[in-house]
N, CA, C and O of each residue as an XYZ file, in Angstrom:
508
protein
N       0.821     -1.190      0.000
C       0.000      0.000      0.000
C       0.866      1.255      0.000
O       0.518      2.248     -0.639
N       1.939      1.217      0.680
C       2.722      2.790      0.651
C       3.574      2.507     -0.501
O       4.144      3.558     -0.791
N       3.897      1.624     -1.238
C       4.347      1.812     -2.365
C       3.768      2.213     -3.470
O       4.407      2.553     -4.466
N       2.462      2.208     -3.388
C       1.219      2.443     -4.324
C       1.418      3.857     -3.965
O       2.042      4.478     -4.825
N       1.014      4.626     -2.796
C       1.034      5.765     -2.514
C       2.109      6.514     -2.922
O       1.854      7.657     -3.300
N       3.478      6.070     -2.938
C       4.348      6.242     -3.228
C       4.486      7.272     -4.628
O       4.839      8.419     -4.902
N       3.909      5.924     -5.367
C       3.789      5.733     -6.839
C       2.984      7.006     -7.871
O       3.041      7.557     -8.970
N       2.003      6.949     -6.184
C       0.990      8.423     -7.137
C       1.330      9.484     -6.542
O       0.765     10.478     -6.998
N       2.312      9.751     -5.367
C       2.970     10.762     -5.299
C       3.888     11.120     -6.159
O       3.924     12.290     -6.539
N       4.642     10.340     -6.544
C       5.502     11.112     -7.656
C       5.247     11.164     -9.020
O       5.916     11.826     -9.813
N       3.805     10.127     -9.449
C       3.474     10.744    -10.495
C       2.811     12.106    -10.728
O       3.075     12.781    -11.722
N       1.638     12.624     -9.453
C       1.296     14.095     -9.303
C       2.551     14.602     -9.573
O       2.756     15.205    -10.626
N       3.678     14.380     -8.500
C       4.534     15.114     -9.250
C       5.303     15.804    -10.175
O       5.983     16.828    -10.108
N       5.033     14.978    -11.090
C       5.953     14.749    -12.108
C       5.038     15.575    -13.159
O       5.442     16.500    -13.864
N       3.763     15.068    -13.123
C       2.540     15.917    -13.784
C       2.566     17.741    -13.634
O       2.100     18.562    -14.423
N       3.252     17.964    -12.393
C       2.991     18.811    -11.617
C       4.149     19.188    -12.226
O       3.614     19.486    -13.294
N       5.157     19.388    -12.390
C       6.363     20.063    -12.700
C       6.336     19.913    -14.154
O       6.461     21.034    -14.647
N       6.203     18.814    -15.251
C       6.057     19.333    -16.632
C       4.590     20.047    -16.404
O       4.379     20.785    -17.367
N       3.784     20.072    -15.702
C       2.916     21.100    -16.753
C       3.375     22.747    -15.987
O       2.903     23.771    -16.482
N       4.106     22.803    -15.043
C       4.785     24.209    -15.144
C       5.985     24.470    -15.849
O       6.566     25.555    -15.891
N       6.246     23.654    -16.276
C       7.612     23.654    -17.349
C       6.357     24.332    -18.410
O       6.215     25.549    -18.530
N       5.316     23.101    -19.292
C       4.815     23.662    -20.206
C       4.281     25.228    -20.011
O       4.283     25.967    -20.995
N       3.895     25.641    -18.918
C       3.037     27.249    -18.805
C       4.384     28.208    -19.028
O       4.387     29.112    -19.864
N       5.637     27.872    -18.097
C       6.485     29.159    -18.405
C       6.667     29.039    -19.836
O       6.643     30.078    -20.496
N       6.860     27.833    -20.466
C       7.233     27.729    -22.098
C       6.610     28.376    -23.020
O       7.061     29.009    -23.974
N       5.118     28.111    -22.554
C       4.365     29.094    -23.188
C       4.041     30.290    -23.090
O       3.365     30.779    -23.995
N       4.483     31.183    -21.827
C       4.245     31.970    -21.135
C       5.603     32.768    -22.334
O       5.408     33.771    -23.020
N       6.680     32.097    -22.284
C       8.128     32.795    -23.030
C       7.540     33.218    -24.396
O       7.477     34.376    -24.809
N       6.980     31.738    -25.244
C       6.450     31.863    -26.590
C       5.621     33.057    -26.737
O       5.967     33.889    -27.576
N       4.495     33.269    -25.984
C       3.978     34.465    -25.805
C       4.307     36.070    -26.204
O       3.774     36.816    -27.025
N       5.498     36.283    -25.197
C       6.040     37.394    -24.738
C       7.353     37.570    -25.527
O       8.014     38.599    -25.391
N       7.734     36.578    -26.349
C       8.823     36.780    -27.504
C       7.941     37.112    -28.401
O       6.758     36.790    -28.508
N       8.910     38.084    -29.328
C       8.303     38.503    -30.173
C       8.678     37.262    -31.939
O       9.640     36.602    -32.331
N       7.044     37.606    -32.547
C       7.482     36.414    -33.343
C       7.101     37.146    -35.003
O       5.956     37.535    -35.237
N       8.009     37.233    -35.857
C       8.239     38.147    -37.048
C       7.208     37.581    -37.893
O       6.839     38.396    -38.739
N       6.520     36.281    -37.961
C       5.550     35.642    -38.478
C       4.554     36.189    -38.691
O       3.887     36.032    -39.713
N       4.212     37.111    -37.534
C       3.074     37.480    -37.178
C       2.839     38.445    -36.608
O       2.360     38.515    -35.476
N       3.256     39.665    -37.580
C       3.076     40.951    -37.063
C       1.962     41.779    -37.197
O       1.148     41.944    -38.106
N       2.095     42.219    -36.188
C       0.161     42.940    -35.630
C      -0.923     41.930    -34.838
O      -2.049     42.211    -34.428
N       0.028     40.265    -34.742
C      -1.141     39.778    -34.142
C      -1.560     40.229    -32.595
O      -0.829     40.930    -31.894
N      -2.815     39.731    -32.190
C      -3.180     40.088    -31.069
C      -4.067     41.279    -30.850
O      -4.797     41.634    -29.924
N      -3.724     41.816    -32.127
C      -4.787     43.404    -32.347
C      -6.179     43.210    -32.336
O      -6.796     42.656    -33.245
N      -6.703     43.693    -31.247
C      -8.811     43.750    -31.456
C      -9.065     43.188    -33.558
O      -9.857     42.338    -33.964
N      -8.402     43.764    -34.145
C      -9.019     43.717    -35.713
C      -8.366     42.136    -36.327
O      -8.889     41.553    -37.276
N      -7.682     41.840    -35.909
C      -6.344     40.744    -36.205
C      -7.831     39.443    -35.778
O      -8.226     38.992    -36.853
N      -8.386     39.018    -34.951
C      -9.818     37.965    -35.278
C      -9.922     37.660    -33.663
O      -9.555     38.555    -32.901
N     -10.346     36.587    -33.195
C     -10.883     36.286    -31.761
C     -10.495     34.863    -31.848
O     -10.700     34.185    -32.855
N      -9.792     34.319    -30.514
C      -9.630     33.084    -30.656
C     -10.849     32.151    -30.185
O     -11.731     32.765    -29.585
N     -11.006     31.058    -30.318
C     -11.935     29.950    -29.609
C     -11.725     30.185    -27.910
O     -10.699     30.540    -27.329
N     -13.065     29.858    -27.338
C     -12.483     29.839    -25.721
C     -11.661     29.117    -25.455
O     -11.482     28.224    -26.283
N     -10.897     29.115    -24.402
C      -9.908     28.484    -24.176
C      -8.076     28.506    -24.490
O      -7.160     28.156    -23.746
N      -8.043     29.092    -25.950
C      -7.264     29.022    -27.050
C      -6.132     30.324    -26.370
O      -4.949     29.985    -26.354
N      -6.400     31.496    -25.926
C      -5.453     32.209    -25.617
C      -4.070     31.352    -24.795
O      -2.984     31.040    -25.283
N      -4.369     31.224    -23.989
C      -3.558     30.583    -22.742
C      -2.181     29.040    -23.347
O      -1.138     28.546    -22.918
N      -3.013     28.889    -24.410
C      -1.882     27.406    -24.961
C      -1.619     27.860    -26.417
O      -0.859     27.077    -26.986
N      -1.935     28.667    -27.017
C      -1.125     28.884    -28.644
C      -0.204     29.508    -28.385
O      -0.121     30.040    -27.277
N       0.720     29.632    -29.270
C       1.775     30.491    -29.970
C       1.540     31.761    -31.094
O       0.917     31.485    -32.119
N       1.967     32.941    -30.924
C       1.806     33.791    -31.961
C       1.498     33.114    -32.904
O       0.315     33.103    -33.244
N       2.690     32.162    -33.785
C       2.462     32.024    -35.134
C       1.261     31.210    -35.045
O       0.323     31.421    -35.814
N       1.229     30.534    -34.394
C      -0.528     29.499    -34.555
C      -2.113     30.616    -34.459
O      -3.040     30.712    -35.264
N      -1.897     31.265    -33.231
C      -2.686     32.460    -33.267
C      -2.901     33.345    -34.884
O      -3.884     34.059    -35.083
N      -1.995     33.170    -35.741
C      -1.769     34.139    -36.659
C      -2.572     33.119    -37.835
O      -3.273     33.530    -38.759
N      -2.286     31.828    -37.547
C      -2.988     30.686    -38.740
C      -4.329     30.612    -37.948
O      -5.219     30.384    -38.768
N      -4.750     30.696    -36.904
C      -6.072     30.519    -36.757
C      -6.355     31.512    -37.137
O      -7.149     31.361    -38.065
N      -6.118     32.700    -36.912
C      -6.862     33.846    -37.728
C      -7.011     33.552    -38.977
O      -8.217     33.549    -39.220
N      -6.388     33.301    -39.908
C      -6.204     32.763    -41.201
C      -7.137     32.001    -41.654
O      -7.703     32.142    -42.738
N      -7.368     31.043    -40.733
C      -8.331     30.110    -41.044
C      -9.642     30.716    -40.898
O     -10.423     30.512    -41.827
N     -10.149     31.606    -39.663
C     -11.473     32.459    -39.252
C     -11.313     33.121    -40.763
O     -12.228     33.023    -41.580
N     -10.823     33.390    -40.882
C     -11.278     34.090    -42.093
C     -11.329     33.871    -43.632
O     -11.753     34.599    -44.529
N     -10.693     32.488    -43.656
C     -11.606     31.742    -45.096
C     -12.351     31.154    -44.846
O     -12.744     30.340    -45.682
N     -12.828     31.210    -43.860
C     -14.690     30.783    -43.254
C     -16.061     31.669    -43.543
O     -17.249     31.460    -43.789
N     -15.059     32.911    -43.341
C     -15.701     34.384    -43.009
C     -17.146     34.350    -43.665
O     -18.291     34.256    -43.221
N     -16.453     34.495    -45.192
C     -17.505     34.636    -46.024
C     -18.692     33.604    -46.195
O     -19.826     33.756    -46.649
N     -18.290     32.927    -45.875
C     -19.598     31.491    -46.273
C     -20.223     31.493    -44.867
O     -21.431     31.269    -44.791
N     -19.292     31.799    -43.394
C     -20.392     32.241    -42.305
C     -21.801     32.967    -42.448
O     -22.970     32.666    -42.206
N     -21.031     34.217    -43.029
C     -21.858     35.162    -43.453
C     -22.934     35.225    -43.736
O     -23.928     35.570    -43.097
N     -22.681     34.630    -45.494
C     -23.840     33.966    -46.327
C     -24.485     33.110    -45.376
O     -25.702     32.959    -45.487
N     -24.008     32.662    -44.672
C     -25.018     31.526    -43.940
C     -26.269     32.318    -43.268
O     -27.457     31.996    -43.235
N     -25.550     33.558    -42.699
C     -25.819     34.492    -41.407
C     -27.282     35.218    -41.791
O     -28.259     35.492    -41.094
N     -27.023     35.386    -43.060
C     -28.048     36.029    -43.730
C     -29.510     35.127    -44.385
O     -30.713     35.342    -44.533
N     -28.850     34.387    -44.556
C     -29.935     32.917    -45.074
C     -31.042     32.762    -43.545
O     -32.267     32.806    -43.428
N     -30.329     32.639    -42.907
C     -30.840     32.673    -41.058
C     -32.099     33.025    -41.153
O     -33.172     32.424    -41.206
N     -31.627     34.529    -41.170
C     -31.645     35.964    -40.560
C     -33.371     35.875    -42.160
O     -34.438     36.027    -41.565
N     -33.481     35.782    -42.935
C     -33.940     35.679    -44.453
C     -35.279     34.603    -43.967
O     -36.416     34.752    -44.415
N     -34.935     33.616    -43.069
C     -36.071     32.674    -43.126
C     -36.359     32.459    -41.768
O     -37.139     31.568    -41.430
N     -35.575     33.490    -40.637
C     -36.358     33.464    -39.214
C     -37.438     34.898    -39.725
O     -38.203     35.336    -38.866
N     -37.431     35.472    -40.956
C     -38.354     36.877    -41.159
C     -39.327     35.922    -41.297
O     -40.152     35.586    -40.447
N     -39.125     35.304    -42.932
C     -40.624     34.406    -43.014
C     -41.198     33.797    -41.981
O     -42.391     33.520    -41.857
N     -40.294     33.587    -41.214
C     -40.928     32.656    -40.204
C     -42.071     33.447    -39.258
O     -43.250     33.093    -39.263
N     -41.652     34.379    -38.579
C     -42.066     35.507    -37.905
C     -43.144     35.989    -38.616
O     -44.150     36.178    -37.931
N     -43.243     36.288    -40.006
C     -44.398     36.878    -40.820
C     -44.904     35.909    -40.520
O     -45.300     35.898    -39.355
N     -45.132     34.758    -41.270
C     -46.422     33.925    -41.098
C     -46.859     33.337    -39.746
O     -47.902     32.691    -39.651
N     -45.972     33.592    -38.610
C     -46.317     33.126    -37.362
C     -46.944     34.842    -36.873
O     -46.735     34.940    -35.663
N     -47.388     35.714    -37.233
C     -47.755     37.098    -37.466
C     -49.009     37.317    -37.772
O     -49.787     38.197    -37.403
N     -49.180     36.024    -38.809
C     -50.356     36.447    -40.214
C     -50.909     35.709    -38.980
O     -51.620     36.552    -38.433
N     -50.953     34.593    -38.268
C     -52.038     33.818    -37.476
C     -52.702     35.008    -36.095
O     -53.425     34.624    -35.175
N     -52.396     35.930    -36.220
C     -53.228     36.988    -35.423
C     -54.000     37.583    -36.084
O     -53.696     37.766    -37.262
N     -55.216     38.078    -35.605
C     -55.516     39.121    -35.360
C     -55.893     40.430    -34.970
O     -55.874     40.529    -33.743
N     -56.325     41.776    -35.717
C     -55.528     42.906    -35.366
C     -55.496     43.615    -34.496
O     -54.949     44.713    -34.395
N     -56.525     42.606    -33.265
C     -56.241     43.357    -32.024
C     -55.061     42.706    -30.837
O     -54.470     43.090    -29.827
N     -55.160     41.577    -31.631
C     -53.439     40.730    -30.998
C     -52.412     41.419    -31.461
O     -51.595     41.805    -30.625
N     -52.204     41.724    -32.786
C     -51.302     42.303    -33.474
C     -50.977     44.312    -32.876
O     -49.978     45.005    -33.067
N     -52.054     44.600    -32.288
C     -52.056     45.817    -31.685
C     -51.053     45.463    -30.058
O     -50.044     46.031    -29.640
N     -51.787     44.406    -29.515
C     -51.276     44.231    -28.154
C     -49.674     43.851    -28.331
O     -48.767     44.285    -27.621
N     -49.553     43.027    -29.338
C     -48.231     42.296    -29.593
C     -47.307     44.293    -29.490
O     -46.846     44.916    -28.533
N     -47.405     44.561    -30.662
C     -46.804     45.943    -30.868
C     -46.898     46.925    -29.194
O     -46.038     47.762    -28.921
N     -47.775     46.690    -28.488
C     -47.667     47.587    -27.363
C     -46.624     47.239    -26.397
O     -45.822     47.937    -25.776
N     -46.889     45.708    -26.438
C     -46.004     45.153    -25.331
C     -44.415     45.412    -25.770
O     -43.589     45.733    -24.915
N     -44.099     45.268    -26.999
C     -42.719     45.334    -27.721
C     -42.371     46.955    -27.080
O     -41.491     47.130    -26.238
N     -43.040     47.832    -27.520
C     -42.973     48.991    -27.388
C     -42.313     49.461    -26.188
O     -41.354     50.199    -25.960
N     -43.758     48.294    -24.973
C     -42.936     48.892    -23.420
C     -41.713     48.264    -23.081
O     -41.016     48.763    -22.197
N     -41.306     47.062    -23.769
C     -40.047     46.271    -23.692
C     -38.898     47.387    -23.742
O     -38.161     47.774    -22.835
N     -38.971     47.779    -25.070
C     -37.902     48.784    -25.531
C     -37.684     49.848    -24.988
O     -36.586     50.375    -25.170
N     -38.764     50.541    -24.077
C     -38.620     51.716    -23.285
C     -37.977     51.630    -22.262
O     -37.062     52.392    -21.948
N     -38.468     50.488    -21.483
C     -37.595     49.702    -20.485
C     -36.469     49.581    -20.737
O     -35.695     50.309    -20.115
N     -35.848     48.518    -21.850
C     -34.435     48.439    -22.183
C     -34.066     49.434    -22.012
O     -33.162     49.481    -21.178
N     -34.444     50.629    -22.571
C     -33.558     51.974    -22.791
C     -33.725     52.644    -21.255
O     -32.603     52.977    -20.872
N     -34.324     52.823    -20.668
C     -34.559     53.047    -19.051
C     -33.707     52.497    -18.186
O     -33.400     53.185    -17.213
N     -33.162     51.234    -18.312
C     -31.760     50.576    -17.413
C     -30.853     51.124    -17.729
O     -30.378     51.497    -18.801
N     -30.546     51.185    -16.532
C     -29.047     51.818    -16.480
C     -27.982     50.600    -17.204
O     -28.393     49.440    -17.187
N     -26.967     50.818    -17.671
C     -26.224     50.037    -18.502
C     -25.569     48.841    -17.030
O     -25.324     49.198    -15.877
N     -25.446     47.507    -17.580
C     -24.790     46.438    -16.941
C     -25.710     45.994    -15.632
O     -25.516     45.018    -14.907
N     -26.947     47.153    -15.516
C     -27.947     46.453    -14.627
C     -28.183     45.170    -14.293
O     -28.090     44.577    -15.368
N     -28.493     44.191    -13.249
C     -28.753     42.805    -13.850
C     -30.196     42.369    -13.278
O     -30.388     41.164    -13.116
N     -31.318     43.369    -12.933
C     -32.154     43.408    -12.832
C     -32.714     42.425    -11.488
O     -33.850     42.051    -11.197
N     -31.725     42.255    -10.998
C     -32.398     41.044     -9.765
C     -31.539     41.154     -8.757
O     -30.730     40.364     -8.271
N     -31.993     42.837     -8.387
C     -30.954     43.129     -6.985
C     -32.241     42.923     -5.875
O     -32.036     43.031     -4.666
């Protein structure tokens, strides 16, 4: 039994010291500068996946951007196709009222939006 214990003490260990080996490594990769990839990191330069800051490298950071953005366009198009058949959708889920639903519907929207604009910004409404 204490050899077992033993056993998973120094494997935590061992776990435990390469993965702070790996963070300063990456921590260096980081903070060196890398000619690959100049301007990355800029707000305009793209957004990584969650998670993704903390373990890439500039130059990988610089190919995922790369990649976000021969996506871009066909996102897009997608974005709009959406956006194109949640309208229809909404119209004909619209047309099944009538125009005194369609009055109430519009009032209630109305006081929604007044409200929205009435909070103070970052409110979270459930103090």
């Amino acid at each position: 039994m204490k050899s077992m214990i033993r056993v998973l003490v120094v494997a935590v260990l061992t776990v435990g010291i390469g993965s702070a080996a790996w963070l300063a490594n990456t921590i260096a990769q980081e903070a060196a500068p890398d000619a690959a990839a100049p301007g990355v990191g800029d707000d305009e330069a793209g957004r990584l996946p969650p998670g993704y800051t903390v373990v890439v490298t500039k130059s990988q950071r610089a190919k995922i951007y790369a990649i976000q953005d021969s996506y871009q366009k066909q996102l897009d198009d997608l974005k709009k196709q959406i956006s194109a058949i949640e309208g229809k959708r909404d119209k004909e889920i619209e047309g099944l009222l009538d125009d005194e639903q369609k009055k109430i519907i519009e009032y209630v929207l109305k006081l929604r939006e007044r409200e929205r604009k009435a909070e103070p910004t970052g409110a979270t409404g459930n103090n």
